[in-house]
C-alpha positions in Angstrom: 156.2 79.4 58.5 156.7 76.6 61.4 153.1 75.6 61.0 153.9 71.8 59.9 157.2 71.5 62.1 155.0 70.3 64.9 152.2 68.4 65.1 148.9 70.5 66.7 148.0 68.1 69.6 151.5 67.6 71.5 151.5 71.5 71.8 151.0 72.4 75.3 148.5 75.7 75.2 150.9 77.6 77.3 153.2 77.1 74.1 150.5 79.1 72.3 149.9 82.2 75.3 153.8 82.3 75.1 154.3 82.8 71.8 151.5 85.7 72.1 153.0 87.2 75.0 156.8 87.3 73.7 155.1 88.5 70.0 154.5 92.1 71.5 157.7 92.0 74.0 159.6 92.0 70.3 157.6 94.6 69.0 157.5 96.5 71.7 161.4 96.0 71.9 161.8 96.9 68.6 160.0 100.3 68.7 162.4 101.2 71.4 165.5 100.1 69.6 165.0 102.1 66.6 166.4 105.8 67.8 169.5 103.8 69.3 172.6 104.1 67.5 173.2 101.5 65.1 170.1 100.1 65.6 169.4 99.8 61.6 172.5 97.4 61.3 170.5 95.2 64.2 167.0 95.6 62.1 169.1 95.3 58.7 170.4 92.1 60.2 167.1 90.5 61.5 165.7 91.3 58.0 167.9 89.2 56.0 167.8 86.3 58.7 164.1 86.6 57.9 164.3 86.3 54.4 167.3 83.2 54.5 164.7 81.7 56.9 161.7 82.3 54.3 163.9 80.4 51.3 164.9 77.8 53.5 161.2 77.2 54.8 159.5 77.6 51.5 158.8 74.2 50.7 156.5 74.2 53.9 155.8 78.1 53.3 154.1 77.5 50.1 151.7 75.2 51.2 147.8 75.8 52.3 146.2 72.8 54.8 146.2 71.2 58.0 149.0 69.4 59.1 147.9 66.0 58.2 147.2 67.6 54.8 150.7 68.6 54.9 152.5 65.5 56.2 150.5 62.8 53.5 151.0 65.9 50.3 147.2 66.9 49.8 148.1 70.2 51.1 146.9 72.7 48.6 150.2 75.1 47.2 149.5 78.5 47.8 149.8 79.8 44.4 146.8 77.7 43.2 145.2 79.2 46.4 142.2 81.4 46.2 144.0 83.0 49.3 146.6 84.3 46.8 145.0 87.0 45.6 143.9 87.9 49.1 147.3 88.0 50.1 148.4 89.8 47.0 146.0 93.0 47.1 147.0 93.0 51.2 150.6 93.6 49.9 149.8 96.1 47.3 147.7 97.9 49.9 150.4 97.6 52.6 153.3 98.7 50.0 151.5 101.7 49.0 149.9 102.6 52.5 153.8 102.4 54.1 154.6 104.5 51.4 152.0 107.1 51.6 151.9 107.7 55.3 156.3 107.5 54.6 156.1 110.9 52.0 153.3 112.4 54.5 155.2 112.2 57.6 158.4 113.2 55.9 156.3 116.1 54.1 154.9 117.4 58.0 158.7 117.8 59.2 
């Protein structure tokens, strides 16, 4: 999503381990948040941030190349992608796996 906010080469690699590192501490925090009270209105919350961030960011969302590509608007659009249809049968698959293993656990109570 922030892929063209920076340019690649004034990134200091300890920017990269970071972002790594406090990737899972989310995660992890996240896992452990969940059988707290109120914790849905918390996750709810970060959810719609997510998506107001995602229309906001589209423009560079949408957009397949490197950042030069970007930056001079040769950057292929996603939709035209071949990628597309990779990332629309990962969707489907992850829709209807969430689902399944959703009915199967509730199914085992």
């Amino acid at each position: 999503m922030w892929g063209y906010a920076l340019d690649p080469a004034t990134i200091h690699p300890w920017v990269v381990v970071w972002i790594f590192v406090l990737y899972y501490v989310c995660f992890f925090a996240g896992f452990n948040m969940v059988p707290k009270k109120g914790a849905w209105w918390v996750l709810g919350g970060v959810g719609t941030l997510n998506l107001a961030l995602l229309a906001i960011v589209w423009p560079r969302y949408s957009k397949v190349g490197t950042y030069a590509e970007f930056h001079e608007g040769t950057a292929a659009n996603l939709m035209d992608s071949p990628f597309n249809m990779v990332l629309n049968i990962a969707f489907v698959v992850t829709i209807l796996g969430t689902a399944a293993l959703f009915f199967w656990a509730r199914r085992t109570k």
